[in-house]
N, CA, C and O atoms as CSV, one atom per row, in Angstrom:
chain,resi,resn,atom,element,x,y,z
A,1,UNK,N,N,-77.718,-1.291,4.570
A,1,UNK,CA,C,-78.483,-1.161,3.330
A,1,UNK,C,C,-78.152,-2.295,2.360
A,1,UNK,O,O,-78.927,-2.983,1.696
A,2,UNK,N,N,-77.058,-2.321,2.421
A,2,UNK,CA,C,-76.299,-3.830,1.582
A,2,UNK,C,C,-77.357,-4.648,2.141
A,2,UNK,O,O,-78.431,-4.743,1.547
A,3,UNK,N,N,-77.104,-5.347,3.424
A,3,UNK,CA,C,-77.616,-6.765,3.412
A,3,UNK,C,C,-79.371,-6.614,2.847
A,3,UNK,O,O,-79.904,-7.504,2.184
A,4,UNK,N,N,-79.882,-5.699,3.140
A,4,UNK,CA,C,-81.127,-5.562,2.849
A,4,UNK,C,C,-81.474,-6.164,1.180
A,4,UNK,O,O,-82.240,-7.093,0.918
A,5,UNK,N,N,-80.670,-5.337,0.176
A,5,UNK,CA,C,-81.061,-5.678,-0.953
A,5,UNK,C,C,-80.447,-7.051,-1.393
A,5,UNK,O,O,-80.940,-7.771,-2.261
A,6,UNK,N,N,-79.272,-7.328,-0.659
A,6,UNK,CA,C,-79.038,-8.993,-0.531
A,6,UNK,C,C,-80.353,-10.058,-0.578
A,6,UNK,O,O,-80.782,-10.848,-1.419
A,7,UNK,N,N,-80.830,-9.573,1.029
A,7,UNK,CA,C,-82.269,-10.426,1.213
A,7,UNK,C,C,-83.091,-10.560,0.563
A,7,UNK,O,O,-83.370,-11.694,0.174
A,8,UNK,N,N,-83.851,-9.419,0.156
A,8,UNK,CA,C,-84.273,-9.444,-1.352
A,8,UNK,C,C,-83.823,-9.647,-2.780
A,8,UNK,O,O,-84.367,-9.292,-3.826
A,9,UNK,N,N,-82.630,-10.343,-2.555
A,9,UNK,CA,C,-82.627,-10.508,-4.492
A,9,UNK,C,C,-82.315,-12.377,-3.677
A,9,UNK,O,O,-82.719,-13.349,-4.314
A,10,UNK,N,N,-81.805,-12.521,-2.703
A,10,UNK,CA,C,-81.985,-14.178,-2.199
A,10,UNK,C,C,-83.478,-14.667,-2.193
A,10,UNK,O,O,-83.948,-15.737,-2.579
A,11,UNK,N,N,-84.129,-13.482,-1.597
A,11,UNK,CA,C,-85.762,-13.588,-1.457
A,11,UNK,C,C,-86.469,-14.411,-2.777
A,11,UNK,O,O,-87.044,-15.473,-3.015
A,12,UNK,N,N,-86.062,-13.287,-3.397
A,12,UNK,CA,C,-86.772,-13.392,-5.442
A,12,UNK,C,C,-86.134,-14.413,-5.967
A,12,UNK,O,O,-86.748,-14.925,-6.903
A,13,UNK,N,N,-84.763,-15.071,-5.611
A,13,UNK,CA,C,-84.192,-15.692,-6.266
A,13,UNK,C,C,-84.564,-16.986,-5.975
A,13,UNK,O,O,-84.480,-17.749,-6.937
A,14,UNK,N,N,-84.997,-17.523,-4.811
A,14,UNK,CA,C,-86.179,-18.669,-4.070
A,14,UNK,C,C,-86.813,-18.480,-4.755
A,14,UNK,O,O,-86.395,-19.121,-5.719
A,15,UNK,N,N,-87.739,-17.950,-5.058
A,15,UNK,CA,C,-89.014,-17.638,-5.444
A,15,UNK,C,C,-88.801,-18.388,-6.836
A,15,UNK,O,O,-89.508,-19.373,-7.051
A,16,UNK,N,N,-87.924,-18.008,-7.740
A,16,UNK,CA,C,-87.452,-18.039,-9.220
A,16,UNK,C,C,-87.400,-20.020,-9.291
A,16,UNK,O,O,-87.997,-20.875,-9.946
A,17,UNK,N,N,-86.435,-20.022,-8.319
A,17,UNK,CA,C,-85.860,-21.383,-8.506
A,17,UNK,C,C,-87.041,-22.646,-7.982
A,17,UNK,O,O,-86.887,-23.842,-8.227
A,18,UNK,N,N,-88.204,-22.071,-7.230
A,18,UNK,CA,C,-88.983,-22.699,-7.049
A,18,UNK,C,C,-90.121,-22.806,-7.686
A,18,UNK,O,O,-90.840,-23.762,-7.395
A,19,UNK,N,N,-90.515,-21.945,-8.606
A,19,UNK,CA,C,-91.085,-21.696,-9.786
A,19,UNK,C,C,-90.542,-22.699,-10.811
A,19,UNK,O,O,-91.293,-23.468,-11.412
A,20,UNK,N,N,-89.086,-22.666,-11.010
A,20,UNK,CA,C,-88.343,-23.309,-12.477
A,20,UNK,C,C,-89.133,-25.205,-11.536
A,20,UNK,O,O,-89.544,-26.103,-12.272
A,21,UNK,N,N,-89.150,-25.343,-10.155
A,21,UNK,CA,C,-88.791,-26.972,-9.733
A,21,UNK,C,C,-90.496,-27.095,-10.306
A,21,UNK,O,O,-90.780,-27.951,-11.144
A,22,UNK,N,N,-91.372,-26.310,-9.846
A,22,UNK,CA,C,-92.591,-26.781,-9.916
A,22,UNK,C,C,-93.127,-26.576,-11.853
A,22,UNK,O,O,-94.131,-27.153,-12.271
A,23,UNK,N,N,-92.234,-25.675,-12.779
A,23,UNK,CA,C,-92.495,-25.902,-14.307
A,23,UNK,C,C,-91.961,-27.290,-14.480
A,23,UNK,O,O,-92.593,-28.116,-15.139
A,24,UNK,N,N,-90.445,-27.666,-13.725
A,24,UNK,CA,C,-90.058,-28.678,-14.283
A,24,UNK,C,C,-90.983,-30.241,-13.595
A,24,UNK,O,O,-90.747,-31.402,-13.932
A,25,UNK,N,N,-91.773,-29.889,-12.833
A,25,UNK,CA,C,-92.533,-31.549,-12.255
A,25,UNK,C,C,-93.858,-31.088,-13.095
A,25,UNK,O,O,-94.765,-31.918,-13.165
A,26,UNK,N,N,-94.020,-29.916,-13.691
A,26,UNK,CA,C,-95.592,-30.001,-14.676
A,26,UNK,C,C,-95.244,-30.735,-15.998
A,26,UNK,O,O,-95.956,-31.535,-16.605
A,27,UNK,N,N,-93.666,-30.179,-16.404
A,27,UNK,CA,C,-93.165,-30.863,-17.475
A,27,UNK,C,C,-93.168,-32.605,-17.454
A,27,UNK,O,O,-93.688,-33.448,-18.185
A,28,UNK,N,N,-92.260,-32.675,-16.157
A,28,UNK,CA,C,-92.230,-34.289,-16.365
A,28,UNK,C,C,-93.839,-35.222,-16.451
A,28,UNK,O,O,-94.135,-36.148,-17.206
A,29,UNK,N,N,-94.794,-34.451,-15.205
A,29,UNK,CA,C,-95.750,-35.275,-15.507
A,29,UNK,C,C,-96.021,-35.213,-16.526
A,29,UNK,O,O,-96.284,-36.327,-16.979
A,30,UNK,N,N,-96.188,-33.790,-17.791
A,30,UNK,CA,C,-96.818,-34.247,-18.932
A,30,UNK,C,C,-96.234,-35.606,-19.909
A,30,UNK,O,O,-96.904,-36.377,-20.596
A,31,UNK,N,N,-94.997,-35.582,-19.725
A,31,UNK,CA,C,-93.857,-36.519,-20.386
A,31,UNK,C,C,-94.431,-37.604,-19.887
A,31,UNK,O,O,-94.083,-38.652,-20.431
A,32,UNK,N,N,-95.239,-37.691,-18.980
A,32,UNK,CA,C,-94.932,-39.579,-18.312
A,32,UNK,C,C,-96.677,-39.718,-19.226
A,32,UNK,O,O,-97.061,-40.622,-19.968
A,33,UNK,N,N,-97.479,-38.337,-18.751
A,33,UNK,CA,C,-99.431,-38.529,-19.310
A,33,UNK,C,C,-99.007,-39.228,-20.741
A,33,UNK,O,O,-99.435,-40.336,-21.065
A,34,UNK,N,N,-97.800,-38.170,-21.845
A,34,UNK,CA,C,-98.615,-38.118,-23.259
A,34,UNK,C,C,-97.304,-39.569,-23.781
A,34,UNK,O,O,-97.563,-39.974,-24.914
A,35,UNK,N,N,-96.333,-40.139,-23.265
A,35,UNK,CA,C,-94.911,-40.673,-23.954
A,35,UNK,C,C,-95.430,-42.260,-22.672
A,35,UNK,O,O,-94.839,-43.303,-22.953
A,36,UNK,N,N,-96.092,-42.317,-21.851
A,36,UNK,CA,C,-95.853,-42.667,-21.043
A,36,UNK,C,C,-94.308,-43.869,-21.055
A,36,UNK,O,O,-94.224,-45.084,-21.234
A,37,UNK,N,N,-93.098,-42.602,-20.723
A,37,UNK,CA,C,-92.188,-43.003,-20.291
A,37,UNK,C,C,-91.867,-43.316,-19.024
A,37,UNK,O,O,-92.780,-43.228,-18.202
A,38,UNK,N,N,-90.698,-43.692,-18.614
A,38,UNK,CA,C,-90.440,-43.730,-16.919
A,38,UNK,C,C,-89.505,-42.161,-16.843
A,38,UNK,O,O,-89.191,-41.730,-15.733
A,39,UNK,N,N,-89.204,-41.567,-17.829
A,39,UNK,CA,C,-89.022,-40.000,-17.780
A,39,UNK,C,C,-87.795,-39.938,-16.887
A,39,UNK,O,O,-87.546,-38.984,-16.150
A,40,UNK,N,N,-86.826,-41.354,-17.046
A,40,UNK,CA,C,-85.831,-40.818,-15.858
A,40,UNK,C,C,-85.097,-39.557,-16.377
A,40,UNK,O,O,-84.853,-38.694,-15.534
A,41,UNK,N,N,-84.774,-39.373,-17.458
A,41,UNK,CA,C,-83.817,-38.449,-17.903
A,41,UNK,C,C,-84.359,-36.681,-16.968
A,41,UNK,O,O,-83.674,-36.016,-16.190
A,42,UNK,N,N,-85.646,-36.435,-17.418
A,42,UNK,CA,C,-86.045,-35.292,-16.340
A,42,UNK,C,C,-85.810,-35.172,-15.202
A,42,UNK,O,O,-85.630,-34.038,-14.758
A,43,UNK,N,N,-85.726,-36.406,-14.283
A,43,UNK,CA,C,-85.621,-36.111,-12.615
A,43,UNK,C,C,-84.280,-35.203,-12.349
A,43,UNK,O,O,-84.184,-34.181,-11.669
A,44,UNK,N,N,-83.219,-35.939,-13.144
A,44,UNK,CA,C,-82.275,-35.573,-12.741
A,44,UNK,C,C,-81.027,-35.771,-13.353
A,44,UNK,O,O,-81.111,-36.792,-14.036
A,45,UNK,N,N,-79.811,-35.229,-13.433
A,45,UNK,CA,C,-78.537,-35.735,-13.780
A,45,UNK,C,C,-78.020,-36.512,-13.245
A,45,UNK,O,O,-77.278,-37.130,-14.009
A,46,UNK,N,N,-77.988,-36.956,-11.996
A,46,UNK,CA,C,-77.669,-38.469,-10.931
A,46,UNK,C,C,-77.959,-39.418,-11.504
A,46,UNK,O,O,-77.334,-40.213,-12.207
A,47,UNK,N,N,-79.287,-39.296,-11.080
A,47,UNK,CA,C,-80.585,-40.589,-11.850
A,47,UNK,C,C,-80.014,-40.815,-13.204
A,47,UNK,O,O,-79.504,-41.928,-13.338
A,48,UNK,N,N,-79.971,-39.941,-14.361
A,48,UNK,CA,C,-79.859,-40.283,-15.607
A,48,UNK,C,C,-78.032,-40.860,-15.672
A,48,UNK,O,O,-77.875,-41.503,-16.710
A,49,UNK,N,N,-76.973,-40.788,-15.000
A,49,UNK,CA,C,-75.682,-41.288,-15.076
A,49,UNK,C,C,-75.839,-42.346,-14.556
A,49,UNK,O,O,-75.163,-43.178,-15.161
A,50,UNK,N,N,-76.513,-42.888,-13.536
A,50,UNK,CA,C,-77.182,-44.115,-13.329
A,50,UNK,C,C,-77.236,-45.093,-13.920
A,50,UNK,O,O,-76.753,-46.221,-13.829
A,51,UNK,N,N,-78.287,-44.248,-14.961
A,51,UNK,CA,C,-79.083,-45.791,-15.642
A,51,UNK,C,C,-78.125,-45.628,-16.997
A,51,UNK,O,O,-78.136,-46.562,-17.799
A,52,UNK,N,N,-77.284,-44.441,-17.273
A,52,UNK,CA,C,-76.233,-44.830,-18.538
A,52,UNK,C,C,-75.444,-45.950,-17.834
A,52,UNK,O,O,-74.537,-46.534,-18.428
């Protein structure tokens, strides 16, 4: 019964985190349409220690 509700809250929790990736690439494109920046700071924390 455990692993079951495991699977399902891993299930939903995909679901969640792939939701937040696809708000955060609606965000950046708007950032690049209305600022047209190169928006590195959105991609990522890598990218943005990078170019500091």
């Amino acid at each position: 019964m455990k692993s079951v509700i495991r699977k399902v809250y891993i299930d939903s929790f995909h679901k969640l985190s792939f939701g937040m990736e696809i708000l955060e690439l609606k965000l950046f494109m708007l950032q690049n349409l209305d600022k047209k920046r190169n928006g590195v700071a959105v991609v990522g924390h890598g990218v943005n220690m990078q170019e500091l």
